[in-house]
BATORPA-944311 format. One line per 5 residues: their letters; for each residue x, y, z of C-alpha. Coordinates in nm, 3 decimals. Example, Ala and Ser with C-alpha at 12.3 -4.5 7.8 and 13.67 -1.06 7.14 Angstrom:
BEGIN
as = 1.230/-0.450/0.780 ~ 1.367/-0.106/0.714 .
//
This chain:
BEGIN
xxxxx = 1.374/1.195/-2.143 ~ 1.434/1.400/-1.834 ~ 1.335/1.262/-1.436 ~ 1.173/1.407/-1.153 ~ 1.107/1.266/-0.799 .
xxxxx = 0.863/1.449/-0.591 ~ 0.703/1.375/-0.275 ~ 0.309/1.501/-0.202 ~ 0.352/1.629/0.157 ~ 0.026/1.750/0.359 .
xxxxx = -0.203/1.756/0.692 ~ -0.468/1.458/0.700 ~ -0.723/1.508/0.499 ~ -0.569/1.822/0.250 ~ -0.619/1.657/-0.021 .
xxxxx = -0.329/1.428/-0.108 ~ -0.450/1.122/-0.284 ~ -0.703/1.278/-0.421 ~ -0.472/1.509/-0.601 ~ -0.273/1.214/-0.693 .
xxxxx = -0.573/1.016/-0.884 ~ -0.611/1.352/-1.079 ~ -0.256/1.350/-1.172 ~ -0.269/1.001/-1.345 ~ -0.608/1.056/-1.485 .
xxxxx = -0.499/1.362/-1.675 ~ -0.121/1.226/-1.755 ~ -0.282/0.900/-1.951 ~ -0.218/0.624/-1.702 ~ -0.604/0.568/-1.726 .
xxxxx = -0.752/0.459/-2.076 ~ -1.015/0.687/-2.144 ~ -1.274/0.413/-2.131 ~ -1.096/0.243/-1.839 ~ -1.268/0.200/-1.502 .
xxxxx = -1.070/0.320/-1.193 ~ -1.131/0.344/-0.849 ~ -1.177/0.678/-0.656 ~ -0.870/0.720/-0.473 ~ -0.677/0.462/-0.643 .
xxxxx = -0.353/0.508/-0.438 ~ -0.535/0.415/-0.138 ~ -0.546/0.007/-0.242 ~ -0.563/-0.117/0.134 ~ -0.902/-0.163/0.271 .
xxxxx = -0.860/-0.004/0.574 ~ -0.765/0.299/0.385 ~ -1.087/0.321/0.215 ~ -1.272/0.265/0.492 ~ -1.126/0.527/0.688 .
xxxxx = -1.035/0.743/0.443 ~ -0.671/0.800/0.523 ~ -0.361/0.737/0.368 ~ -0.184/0.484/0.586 ~ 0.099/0.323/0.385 .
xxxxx = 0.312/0.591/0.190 ~ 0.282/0.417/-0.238 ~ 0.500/0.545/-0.508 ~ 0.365/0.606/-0.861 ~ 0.493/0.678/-1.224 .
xxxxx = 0.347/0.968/-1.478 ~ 0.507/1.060/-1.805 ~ 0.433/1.450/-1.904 ~ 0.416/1.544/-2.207 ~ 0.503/1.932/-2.204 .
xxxxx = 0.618/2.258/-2.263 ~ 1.033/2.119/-2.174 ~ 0.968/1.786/-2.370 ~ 0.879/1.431/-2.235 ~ 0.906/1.426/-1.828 .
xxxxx = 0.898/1.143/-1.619 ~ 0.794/1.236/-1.278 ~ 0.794/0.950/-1.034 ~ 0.580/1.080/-0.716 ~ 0.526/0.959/-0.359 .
xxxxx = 0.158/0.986/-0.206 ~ 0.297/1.056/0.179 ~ 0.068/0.967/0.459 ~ -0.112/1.245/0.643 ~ -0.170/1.166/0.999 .
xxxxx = 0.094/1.178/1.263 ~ 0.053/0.849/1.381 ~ 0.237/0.700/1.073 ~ 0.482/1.041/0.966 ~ 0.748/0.856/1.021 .
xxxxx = 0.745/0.732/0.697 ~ 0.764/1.079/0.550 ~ 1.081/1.219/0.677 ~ 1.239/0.919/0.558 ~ 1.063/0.948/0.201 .
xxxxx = 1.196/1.299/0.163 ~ 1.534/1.172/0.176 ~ 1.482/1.026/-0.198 ~ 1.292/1.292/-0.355 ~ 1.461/1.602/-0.526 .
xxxxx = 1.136/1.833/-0.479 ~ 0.810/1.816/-0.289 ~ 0.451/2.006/-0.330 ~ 0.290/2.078/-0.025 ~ -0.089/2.087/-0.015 .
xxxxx = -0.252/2.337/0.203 ~ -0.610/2.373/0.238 ~ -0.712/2.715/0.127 ~ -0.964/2.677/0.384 ~ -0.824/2.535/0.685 .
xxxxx = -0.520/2.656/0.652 ~ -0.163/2.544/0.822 ~ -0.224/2.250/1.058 ~ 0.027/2.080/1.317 ~ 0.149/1.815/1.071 .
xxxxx = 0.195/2.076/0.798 ~ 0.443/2.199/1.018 ~ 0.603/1.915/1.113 ~ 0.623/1.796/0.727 ~ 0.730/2.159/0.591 .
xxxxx = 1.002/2.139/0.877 ~ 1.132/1.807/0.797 ~ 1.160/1.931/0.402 ~ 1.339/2.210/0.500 ~ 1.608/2.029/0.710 .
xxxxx = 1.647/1.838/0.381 ~ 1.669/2.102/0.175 ~ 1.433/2.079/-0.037 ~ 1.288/2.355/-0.214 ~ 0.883/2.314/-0.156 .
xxxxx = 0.596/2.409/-0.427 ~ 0.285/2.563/-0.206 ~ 0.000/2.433/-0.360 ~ -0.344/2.578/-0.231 ~ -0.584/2.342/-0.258 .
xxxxx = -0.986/2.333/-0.239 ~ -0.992/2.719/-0.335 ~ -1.346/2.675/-0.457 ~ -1.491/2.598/-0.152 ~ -1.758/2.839/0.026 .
xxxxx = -1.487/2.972/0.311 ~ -1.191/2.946/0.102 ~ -0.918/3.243/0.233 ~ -0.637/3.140/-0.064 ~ -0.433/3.487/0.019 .
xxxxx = -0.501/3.412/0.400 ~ -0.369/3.081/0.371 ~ -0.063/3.198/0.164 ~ 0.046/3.451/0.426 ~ 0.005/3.198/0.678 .
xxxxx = 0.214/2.981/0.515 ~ 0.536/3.226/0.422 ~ 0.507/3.290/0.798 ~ 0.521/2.908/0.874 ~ 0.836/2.908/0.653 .
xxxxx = 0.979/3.235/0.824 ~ 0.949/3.084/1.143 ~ 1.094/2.713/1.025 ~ 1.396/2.895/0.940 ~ 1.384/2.870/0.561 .
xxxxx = 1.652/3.001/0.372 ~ 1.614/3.310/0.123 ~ 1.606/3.079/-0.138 ~ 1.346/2.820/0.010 ~ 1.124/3.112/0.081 .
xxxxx = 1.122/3.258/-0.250 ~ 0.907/2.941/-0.307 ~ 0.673/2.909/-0.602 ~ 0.306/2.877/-0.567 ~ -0.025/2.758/-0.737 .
xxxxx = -0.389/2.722/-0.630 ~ -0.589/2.406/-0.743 ~ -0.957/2.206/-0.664 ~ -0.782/1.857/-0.665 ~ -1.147/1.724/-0.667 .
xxxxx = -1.217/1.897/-0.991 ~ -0.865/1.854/-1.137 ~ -0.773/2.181/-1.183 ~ -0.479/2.447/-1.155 ~ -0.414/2.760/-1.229 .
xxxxx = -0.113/3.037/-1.156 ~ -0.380/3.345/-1.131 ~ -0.727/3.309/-0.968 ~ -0.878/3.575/-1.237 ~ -0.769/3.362/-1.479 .
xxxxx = -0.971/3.002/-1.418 ~ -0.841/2.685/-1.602 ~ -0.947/2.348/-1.667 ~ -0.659/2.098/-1.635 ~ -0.348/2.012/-1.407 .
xxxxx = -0.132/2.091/-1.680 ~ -0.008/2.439/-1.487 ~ 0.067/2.191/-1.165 ~ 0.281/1.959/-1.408 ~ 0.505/2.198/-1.600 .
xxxxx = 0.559/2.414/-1.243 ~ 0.713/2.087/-1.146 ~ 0.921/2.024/-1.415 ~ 1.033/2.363/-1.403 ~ 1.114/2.415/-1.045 .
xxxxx = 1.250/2.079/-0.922 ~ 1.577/1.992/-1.024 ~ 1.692/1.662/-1.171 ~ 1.844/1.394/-0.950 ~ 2.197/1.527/-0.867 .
xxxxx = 2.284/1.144/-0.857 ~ 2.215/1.122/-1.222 ~ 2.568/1.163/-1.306 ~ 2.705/0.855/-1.066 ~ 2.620/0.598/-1.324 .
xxxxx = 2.935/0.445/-1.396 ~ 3.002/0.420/-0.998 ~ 2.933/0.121/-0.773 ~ 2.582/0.052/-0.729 ~ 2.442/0.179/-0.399 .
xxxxx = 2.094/0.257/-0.260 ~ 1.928/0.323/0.045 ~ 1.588/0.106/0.148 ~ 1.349/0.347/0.248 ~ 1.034/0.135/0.262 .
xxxxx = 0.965/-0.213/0.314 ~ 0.693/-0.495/0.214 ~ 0.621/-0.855/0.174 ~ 0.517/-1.020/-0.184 ~ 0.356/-1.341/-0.163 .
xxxxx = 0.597/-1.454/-0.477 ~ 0.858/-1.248/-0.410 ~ 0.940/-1.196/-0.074 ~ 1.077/-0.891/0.052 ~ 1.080/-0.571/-0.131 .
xxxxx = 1.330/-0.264/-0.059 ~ 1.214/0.068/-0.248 ~ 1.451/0.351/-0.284 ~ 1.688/0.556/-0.506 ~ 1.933/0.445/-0.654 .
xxxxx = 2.199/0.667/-0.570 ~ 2.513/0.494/-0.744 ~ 2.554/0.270/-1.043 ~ 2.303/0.051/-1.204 ~ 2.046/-0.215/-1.067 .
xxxxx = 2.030/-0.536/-1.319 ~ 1.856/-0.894/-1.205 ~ 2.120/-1.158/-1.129 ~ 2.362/-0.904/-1.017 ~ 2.532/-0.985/-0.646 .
xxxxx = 2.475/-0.722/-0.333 ~ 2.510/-0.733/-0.009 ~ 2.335/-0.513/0.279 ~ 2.520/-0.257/0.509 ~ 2.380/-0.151/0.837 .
xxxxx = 2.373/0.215/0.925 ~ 2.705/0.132/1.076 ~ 2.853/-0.033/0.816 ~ 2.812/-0.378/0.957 ~ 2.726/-0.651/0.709 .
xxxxx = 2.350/-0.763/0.714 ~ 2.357/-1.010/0.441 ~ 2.443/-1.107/0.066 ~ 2.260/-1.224/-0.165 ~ 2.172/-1.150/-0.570 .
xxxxx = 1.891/-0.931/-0.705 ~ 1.583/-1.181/-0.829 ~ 1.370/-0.830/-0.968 ~ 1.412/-0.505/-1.058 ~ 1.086/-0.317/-1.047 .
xxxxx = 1.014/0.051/-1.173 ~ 0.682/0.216/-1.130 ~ 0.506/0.248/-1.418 ~ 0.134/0.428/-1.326 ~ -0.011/0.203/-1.103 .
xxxxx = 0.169/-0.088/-1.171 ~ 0.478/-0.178/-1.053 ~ 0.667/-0.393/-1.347 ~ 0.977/-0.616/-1.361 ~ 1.208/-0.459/-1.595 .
xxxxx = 1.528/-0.639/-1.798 ~ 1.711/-0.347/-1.888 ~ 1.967/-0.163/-1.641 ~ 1.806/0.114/-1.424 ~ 2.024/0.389/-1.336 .
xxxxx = 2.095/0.616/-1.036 ~ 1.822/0.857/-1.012 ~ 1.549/0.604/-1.081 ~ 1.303/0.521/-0.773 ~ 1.269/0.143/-0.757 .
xxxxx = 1.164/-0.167/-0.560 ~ 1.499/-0.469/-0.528 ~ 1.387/-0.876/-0.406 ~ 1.626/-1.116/-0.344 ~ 1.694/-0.995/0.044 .
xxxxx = 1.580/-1.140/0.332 ~ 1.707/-0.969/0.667 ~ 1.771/-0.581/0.487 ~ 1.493/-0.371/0.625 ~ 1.426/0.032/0.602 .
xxxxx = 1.749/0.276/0.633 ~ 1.988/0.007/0.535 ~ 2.224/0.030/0.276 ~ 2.156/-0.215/-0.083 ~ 2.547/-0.209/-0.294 .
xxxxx = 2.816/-0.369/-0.473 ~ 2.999/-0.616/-0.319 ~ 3.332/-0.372/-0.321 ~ 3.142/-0.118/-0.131 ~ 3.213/-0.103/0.258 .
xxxxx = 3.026/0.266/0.358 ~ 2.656/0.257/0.453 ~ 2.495/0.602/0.319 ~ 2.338/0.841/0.569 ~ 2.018/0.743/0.661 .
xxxxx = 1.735/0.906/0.868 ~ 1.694/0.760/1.249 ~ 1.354/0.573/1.280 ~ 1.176/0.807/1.525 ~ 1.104/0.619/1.912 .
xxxxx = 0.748/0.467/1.968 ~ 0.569/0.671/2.238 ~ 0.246/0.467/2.298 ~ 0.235/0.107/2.400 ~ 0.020/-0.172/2.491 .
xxxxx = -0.006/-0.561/2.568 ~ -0.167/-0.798/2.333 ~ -0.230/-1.115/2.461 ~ -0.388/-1.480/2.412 ~ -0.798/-1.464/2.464 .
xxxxx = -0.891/-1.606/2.775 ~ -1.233/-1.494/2.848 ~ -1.537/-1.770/2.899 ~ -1.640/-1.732/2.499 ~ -1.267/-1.744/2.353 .
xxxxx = -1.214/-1.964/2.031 ~ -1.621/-1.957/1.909 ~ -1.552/-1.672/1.691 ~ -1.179/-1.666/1.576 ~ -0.946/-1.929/1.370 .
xxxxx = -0.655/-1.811/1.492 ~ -0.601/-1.794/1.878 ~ -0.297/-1.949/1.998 ~ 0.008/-1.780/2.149 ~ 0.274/-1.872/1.855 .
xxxxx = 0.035/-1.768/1.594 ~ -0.037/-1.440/1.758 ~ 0.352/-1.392/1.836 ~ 0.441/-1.493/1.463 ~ 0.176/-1.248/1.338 .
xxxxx = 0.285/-0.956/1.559 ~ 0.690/-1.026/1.420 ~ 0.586/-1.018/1.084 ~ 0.437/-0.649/1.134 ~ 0.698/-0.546/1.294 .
xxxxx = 0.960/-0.680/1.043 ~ 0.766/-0.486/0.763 ~ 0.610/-0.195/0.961 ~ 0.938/0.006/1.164 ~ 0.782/0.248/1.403 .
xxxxx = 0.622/-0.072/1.535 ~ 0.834/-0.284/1.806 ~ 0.756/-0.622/1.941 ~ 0.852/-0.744/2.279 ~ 0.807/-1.050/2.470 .
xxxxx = 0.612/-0.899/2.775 ~ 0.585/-1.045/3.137 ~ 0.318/-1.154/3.164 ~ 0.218/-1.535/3.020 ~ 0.132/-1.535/2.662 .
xxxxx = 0.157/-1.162/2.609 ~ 0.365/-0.873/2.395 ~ 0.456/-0.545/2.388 ~ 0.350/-0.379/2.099 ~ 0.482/-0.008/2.109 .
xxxxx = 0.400/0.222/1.794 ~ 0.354/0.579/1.680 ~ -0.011/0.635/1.838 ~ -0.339/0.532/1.911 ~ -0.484/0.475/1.522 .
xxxxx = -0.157/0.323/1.459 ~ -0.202/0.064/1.680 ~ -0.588/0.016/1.623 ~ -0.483/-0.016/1.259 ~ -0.305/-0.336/1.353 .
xxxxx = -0.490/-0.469/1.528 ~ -0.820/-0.454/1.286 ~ -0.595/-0.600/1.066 ~ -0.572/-0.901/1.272 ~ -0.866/-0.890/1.340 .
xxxxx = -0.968/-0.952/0.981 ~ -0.734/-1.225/0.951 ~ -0.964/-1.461/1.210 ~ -0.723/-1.333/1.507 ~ -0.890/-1.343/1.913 .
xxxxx = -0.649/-1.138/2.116 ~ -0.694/-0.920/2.438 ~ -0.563/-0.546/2.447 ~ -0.460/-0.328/2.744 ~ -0.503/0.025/2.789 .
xxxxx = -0.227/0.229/2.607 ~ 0.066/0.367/2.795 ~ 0.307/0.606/2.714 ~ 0.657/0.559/2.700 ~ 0.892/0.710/2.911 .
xxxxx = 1.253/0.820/2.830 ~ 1.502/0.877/3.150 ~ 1.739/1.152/3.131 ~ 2.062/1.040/3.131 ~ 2.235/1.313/3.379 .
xxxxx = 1.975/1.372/3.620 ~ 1.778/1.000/3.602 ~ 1.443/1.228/3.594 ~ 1.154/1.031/3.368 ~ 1.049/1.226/3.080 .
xxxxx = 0.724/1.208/2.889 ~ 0.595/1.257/2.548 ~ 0.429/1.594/2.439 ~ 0.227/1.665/2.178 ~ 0.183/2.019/1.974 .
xxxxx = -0.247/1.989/1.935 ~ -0.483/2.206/1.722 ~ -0.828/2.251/1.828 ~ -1.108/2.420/1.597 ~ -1.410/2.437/1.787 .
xxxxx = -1.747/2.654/1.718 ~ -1.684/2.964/1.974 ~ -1.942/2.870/2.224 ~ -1.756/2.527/2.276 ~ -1.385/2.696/2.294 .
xxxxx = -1.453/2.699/2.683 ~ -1.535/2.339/2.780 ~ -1.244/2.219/2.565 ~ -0.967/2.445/2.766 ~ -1.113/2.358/3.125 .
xxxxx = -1.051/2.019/3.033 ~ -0.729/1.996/2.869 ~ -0.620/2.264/3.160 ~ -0.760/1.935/3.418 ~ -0.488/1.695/3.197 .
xxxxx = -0.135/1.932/3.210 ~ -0.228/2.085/2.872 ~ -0.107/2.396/2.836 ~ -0.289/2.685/2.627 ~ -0.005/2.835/2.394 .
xxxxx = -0.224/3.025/2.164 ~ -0.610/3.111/2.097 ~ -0.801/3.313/1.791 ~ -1.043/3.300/1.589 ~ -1.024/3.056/1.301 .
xxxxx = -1.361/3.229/1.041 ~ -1.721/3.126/1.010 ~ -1.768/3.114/1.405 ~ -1.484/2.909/1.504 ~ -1.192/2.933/1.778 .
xxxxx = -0.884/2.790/1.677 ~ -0.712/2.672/1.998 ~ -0.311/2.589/2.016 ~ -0.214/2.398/2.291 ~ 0.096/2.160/2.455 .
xxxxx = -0.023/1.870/2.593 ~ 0.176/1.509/2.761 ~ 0.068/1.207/2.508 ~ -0.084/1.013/2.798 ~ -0.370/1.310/2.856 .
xxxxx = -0.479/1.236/2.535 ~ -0.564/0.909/2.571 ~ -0.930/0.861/2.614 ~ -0.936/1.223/2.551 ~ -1.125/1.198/2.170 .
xxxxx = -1.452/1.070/2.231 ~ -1.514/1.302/2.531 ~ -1.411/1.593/2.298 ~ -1.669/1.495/2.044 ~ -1.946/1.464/2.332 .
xxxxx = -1.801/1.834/2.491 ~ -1.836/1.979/2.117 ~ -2.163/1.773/1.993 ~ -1.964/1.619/1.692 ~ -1.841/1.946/1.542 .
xxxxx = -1.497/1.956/1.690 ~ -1.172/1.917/1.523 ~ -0.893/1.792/1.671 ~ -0.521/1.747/1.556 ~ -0.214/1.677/1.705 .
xxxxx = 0.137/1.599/1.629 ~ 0.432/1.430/1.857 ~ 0.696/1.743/1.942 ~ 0.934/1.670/2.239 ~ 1.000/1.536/2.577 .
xxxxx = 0.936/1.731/2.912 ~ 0.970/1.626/3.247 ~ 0.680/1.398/3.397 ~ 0.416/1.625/3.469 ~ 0.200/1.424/3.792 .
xxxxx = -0.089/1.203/3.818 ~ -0.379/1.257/3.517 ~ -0.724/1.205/3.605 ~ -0.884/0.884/3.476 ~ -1.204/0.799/3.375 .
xxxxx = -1.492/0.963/3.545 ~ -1.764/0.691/3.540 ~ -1.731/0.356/3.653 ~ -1.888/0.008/3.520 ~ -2.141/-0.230/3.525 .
xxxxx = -2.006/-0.589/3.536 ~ -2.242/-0.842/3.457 ~ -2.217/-1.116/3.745 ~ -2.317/-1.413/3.569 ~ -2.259/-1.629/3.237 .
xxxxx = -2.549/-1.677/2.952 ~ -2.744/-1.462/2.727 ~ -2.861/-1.107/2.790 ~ -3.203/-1.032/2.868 ~ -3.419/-0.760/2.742 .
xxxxx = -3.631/-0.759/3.086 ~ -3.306/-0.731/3.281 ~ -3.137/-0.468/3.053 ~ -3.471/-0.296/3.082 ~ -3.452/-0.255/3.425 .
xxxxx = -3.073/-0.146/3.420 ~ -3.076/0.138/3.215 ~ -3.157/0.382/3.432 ~ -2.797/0.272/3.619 ~ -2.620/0.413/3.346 .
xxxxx = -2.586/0.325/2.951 ~ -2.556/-0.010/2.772 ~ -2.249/-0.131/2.562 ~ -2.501/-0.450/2.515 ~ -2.848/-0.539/2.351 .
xxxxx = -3.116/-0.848/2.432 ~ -2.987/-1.193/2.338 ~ -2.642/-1.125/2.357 ~ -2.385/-1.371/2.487 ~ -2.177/-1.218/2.847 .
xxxxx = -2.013/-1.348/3.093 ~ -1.886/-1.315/3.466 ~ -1.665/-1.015/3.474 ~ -1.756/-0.828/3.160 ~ -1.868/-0.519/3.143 .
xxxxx = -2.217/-0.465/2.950 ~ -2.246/-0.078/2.998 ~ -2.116/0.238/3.177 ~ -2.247/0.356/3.553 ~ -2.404/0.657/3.569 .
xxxxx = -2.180/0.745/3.899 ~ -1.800/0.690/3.940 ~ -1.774/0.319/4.086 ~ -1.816/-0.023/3.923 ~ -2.126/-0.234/4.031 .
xxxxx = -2.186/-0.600/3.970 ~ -2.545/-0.678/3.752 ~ -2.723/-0.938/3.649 ~ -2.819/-0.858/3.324 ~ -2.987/-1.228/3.272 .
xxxxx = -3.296/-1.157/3.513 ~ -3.583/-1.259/3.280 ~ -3.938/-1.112/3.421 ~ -4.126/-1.359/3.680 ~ -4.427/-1.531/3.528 .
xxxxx = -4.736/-1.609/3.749 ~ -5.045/-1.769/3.739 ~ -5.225/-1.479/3.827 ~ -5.434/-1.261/3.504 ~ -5.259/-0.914/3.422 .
xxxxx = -5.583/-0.656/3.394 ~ -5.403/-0.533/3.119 ~ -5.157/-0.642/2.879 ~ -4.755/-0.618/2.911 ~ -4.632/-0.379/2.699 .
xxxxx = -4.351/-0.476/2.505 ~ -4.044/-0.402/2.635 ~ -3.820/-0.135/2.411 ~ -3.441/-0.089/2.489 ~ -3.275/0.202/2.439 .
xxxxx = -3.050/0.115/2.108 ~ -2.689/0.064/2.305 ~ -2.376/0.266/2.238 ~ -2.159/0.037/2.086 ~ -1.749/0.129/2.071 .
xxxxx = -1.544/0.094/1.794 ~ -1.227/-0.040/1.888 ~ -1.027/0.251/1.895 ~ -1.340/0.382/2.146 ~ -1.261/0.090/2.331 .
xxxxx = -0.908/0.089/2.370 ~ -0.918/0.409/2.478 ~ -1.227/0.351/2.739 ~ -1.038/0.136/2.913 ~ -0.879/0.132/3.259 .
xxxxx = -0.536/-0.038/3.374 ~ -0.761/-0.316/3.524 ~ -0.976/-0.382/3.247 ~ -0.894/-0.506/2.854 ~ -1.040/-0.525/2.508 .
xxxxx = -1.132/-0.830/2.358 ~ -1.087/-0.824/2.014 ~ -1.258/-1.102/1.795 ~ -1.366/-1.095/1.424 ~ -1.668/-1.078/1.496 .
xxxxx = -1.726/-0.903/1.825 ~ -1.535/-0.591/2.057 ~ -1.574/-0.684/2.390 ~ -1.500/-0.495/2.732 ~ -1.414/-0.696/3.022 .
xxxxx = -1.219/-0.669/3.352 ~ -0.889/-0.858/3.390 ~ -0.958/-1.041/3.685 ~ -1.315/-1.144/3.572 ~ -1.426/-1.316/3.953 .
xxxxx = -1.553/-1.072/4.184 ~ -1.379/-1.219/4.503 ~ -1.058/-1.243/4.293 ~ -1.142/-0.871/4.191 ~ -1.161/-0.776/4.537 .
xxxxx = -0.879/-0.912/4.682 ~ -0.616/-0.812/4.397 ~ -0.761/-0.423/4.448 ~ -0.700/-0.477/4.863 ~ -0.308/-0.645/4.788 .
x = -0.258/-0.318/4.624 .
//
């Protein structure tokens, strides 16, 4: 039986998992009277929910076809640039990858960035063009588009002789010709077989056993679990290892409890010896973490492993300290919050944890805004009460000239035409710079632009207001520039209720016509948080528990009853990114919060006047 290791590479939302669940269904992992979940690679909740891959899952098929009995191990990659990390360091154990382009869309920002990390690896990519049978499908478009993409990636002759194939991953089908419709995957399958080589490592079985972790998690029963390739020798329970650190410093030893392969879905503890070539998952370590090295005691070299790419957002999470702290959440205190935030780290790399400051507060720097938001929903689900700051981006220093250098960002902007102007004049106002405009089909203005990470905080819910909801926006970390000045802020200022208790439909009433509510009737507030947004640019105190004055005295007519506008309640990534540097998010599980940090007015006052 001959092997195969591919990795599914892709922009968001191409098409990916979706793909994937076709894959199994039609390679027999399913029982044909089995139930399975629509996008079964996506197991986390959040995942679901959002509909995004977030955690990159590995996955087992055996092919029955026209060169014999394959087994294809593949790697569903995440999409969004927040969490790519993970896939430059996945393509470093895969001998072949098929990149998904929507024959529709076409090539996005993290197409490029994926295609471009392949490349740099080698690898020889299958262009797959997906969602051809939808109304606006431009296949050939989309295929010239991409042999440019490779052209200008500096592919080799070889890498852009590549193979390709168009496919509905929806409907699970493939086909070589688009005269010639089909009704299965099984085109898809034996183009894989065909084009991507066997492991090279295949043929280091009798050598010292040697692997590289490239992705980490916790088991419950197990512990910690490496997953990799085995590049060298054999994996068997029982047998002793130690860990090497990129530079060859020794991590730890220890002795393998598991060996687990991927078999469909399920990831199995197998008995018999695994050999190089074979993607699998080692326990028995407890300090070895992604891009170390897993061998033989007699080995002393670490393999060459991938950098783990520099967070450029941060943000502080700290204890809950706000008037209503502790009536919603379990878990609330300082260690627990600390312990949680370590753990994530530990299994999560392009997250870092630092002790911050300020009192009972960390420094949580990641990949991005969802990134973070991920996190912290996560805690949030787990009984957690924290506060968040407003992201920040951080800064590198040039080493020569000392001069502070700041993220940039390659962004991707489809917008209906009439829209295309609103959307420049205000990435223009935030140091974006227009690299390239045209038009995208259908009525749409595709819109390239360079923009600092920082101006694009905030940035997405004004976007969706500018375009009424039909705006696209991607965007994809691509270098440090010199700091580019001040950003303008939020436009509109505040209110900030002035009082503790329960909101009151009377006073809201009454308000609305300051500005819009975050807040409805009935609703517990307190001094210093802020119930809704002012219709002009400053903060102003409220009292949003004013109930109405009752008299002795007959009405001639009867009070209406009152009817509130519904409020406009954030999410929390809406939050986090509402937020100013004096203000935070408090995060419960069962309420998002927006408050100021100093929540006395006097306080308030004389901390803006110190300044």
């Amino acid at each position: 039986m001959s092997l195969r290791n591919i990795a599914i590479i892709a922009h968001v939302d191409h098409g990916k998992t979706t793909l994937v669940d076709q894959l199994l269904a039609q390679s027999g992992v399913f029982r044909a009277n089995e139930a399975h979940a629509e996008r079964a690679m996506d197991s986390n909740d959040q995942e679901r929910e959002r509909g995004i891959t977030i955690l990159a899952k590995c996955t087992s098929v055996l092919w029955h076809g026209e060169a014999g009995e394959t087994r294809i191990n593949i790697i569903d990659t995440p999409g969004h640039a927040d969490f790519g990390g993970e896939v430059e360091r996945i393509l470093g154990m895969v001998d072949g990858c098929v990149l998904l382009v929507d024959a529709e869309e076409g090539v996005m920002p993290q197409t490029k960035f994926v295609l471009g990390k392949a490349l740099k690896m080698g690898l020889k990519p299958i262009v797959c063009l997906n969602k051809v049978d939808r109304a606006h499908a431009d296949p050939d478009r989309v295929l010239n588009d991409a042999f440019d993409l490779f052209a200008v990636m500096g592919a080799t002759d070889e890498q852009l002789d590549f193979p390709h194939i168009y496919a509905s991953g929806k409907n699970g089908w493939a086909t070589l010709d688009m005269a010639k419709p089909n009704d299965t995957l099984a085109p898809l399958f034996d183009m894989i077989v065909r084009h991507v080589p066997e492991p090279t490592v295949v043929a280091n079985k009798d050598e010292p056993f040697r692997m590289l972790s490239v992705l980490i998690e916790s088991d419950p029963f197990l512990g910690r679990l490496l997953t990799g390739r085995i590049q060298a020798g054999k994996a068997v329970p029982g047998m002793a290892i130690h860990a090497l650190s990129r530079d060859g410093k020794e991590i730890e030893r220890g002795r393998i409890t598991k060996v687990l392969a991927f078999r469909g879905l399920k990831r199995q503890p197998i008995e018999e010896e695994t050999f190089a070539g074979d993607i699998v998952a080692i326990a028995g370590l407890s300090k070895a973490t992604v891009a170390d090295t897993l061998c033989a005691m007699d080995v002393t070299e670490a393999l060459p492993a991938q950098p783990i790419d520099p967070p450029t957002i941060s943000m502080t999470v700290s204890v809950n300290d706000s008037p209503l702290a502790g009536k919603e959440g379990s878990k609330v205190q300082s260690r627990v919050i600390r312990d949680r935030l370590l753990k994530e780290a530990e299994s999560n790399v392009a997250i870092k944890v630092t002790e911050s400051a300020e009192a009972d507060a960390y420094e949580v720097a990641g990949r991005g805004e969802l990134q973070l938001g991920v996190l912290i929903e996560g805690m949030r689900r787990e009984g957690f009460e924290v506060s968040i700051s407003r992201p920040r981006v951080v800064f590198q220093y040039d080493p020569e000239t000392n001069a502070r250098l700041e993220p940039i960002e390659d962004v991707m902007i489809d917008v209906d035409d009439e829209y295309s102007g609103i959307v420049i004049e205000k990435l223009s106002t935030r140091k974006a710079e227009l690299k390239d405009m045209g038009p995208s089909g259908a009525g749409k203005t595709r819109i390239q632009l360079m923009a600092p990470s920082r101006s694009l905080i905030g940035y997405q819910g004004e976007f969706l207001t500018d375009t009424r909801g039909s705006g696209v926006l991607n965007r994809v970390f691509s270098h440090y520039e010199p700091y580019k000045g001040a950003i303008e802020g939020r436009r509109n200022g505040v209110l900030v209720s002035n009082s503790d208790g329960e909101t009151a439909s009377y006073a809201l009433w009454n308000l609305e016509e300051r500005g819009t509510m975050f807040v409805g009737g009935g609703e517990k507030c307190y001094q210093g948080m802020i119930i809704g947004e002012n219709a002009r640019g400053d903060d102003m105190e409220v009292n949003p528990l004013k109930a109405k004055q009752l008299t002795n005295v007959r009405a001639s007519g009867k009070d209406e009853a009152i009817r509130l506008t519904p409020p406009r309640r954030p999410t929390l990534e809406q939050a986090i990114a509402y937020i100013e540097e004096d203000e935070l998010v408090e995060v419960t599980p069962k309420s998002i919060r927006l408050r100021k940090k100093v929540l006395n007015p006097s306080f308030r006052k004389r901390r803006v006047r110190d300044e």
